[in-house]
N, C-alpha and C positions, 0 to 999 in steps of 0.2 A: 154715453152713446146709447142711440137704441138699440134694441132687441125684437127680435121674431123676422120673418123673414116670408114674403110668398113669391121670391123671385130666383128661387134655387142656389145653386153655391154662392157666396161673398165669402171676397178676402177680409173683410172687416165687419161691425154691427155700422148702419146707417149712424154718420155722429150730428150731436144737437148741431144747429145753425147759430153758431158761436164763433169769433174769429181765432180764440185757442182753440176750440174742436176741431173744426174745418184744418188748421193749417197741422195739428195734429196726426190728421187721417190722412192726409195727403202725402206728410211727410213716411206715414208707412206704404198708401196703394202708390205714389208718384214721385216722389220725393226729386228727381229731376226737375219737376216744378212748380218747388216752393219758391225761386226767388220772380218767377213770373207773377204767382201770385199777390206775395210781397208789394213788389211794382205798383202789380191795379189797388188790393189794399191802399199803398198811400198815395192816387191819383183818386179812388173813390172817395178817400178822406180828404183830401184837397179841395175838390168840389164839393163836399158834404159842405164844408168849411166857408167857400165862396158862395157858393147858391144859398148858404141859410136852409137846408133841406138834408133830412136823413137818407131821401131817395138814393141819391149813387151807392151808402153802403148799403143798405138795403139789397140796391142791383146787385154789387158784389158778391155778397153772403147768398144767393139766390144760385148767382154764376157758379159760384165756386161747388156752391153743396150740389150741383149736376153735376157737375167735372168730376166730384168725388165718386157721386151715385155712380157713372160711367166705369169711373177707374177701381172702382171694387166691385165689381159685378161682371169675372170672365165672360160671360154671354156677351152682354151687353156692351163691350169692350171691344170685344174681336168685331159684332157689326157697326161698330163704331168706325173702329179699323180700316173695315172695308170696304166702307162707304167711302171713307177720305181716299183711300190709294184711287178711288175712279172717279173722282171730281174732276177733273183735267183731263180727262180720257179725250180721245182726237173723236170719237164715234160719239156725237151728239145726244144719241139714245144711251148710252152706258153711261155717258156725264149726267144726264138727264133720271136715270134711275136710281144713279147714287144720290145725289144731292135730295130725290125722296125718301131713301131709306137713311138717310143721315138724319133728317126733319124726325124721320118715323125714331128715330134713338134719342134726339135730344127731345122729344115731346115726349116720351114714356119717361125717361131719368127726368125732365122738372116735375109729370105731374105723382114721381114717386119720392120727392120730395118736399112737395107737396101737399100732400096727403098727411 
């Protein structure tokens, strides 16, 4: 796993983009869902398998290590959170500003895994 940190508390150090790491870290910040992960794992590797292409695990390993970044970084988590609880909101504008700050969470967690 890595080490150092400029995004304030973590439950955990960022882990490499390995499918033992990943399901590792998950299984500590989420552990509720590792058998979802499981799942896409072998529908990713199904298509790896069909297509003749690494791309799907590729996408996976990519998916998954945001979901992690998300789920071990409180900040990051709680407006995660609460982006999702007003997705469905009946008020056009509050549906309308979550699904921007939901964008604005999963674009900081890929390009912090990323990086």
């Amino acid at each position: 796993m890595r080490t150092g940190s400029d995004h304030g508390h973590e439950l955990i150090p960022r882990p490499e983009q390995t499918p033992d790491a990943l399901r590792a870290a998950l299984a500590v910040v989420a552990p509720g869902r590792l058998e979802e992960m499981q799942a896409q794992k072998d529908e990713a590797f199904a298509k790896a398998v069909e297509w003749q292409s690494l791309s799907p695990v590729q996408s996976w390993v990519l998916i998954w290590a945001r979901e992690i970044e998300i789920a071990r970084r409180p900040e990051l988590s709680a407006r995660h959170a609460d982006a999702l609880s007003n997705l469905e909101h009946k008020d056009p504008a509050i549906a309308g500003e979550a699904l921007r700050r939901l964008s604005t969470v999963l674009d900081e967690a890929m390009q912090a895994v990323r990086a």
